[in-house]
C-alpha positions, 0 to 999 in steps of 0.5 A, a space after each residue: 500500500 506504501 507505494 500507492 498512497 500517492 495515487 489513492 491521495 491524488 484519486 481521494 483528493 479529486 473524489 472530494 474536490 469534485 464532490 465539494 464543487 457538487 454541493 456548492 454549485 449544484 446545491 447551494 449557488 444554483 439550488 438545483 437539487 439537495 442530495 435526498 430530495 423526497 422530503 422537507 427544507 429541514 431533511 434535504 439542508 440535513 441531507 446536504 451537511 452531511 454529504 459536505 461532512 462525508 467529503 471533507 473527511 475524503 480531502 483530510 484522509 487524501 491530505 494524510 495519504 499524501 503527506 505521508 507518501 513515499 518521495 522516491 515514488 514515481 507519482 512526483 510526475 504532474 501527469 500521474 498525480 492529475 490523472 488520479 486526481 482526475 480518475 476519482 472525480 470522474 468516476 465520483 460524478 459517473 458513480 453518484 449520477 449512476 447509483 442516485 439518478 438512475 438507480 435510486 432516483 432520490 435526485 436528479 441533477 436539474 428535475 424537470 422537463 429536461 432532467 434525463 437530459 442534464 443527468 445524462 450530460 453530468 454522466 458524460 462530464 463523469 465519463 470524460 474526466 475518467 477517460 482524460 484521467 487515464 489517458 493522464 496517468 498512463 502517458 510516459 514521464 514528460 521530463 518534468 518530474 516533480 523532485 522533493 528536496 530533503 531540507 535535512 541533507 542540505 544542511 
């Protein structure tokens, strides 16, 4: 596990960041949709702190995956680093609008007239940011590594 802790913080990070993004956009600014909608104001506020508690445990436990990472690992590369990132928030939007759309329909992205429509394309965007992640993670080193410099050995 010691040498995947920067994929799985980059990956854990990216689920997090993405959900994040999700709750402030789609649910407070533009009031879209809350994360259980079949109820009260008071449930579906409820509902949303604690998807807002449940991702910001993910970005604290990437953070610890991260800091405590191997530096001699591959991952210094920007583009595995990002690719994970990417990874996670994709598959975090493809599985969320699978399992809560689609299968439990306890919300949709823009209920309406057009909600297939906007919880397709939210489906898509999941679907994108995998297929960009992976293309990401899996290319060759670019030369730009990122190297950590030991402050220890210096003095």
């Amino acid at each position: 596990m010691k040498h995947h802790r920067t994929f799985w913080g980059a990956f854990l990070f990216g689920v997090g960041i993405i959900g994040m993004l999700d709750g402030i956009i789609l649910h407070q600014i533009l009031q879209w949709h809350s994360v259980y909608m079949p109820t009260d104001r008071h449930n579906q506020i409820v509902s949303d702190g604690l998807f807002h508690l449940f991702v910001t445990v993910v970005i604290f436990i990437s953070g610890i995956l991260l800091w405590r990472n191997d530096p001699a690992e591959k991952m210094h590369q920007p583009g595995k680093f990002w690719g994970a990132f990417l990874l996670g928030a994709g598959s975090f939007n493809f599985l969320e609008g699978i399992i809560d759309h689609h299968l439990l329909r306890i919300h949709h992205v823009r209920p309406g007239p057009d909600q297939l429509l906007y919880d397709l394309l939210f489906d898509a965007s999941g679907l994108l940011l995998i297929v960009v992640g992976w293309l990401l993670y899996r290319r060759k080193n670019d030369g730009h590594s990122i190297h950590r410099v030991d402050r220890e050995s210096e003095m």
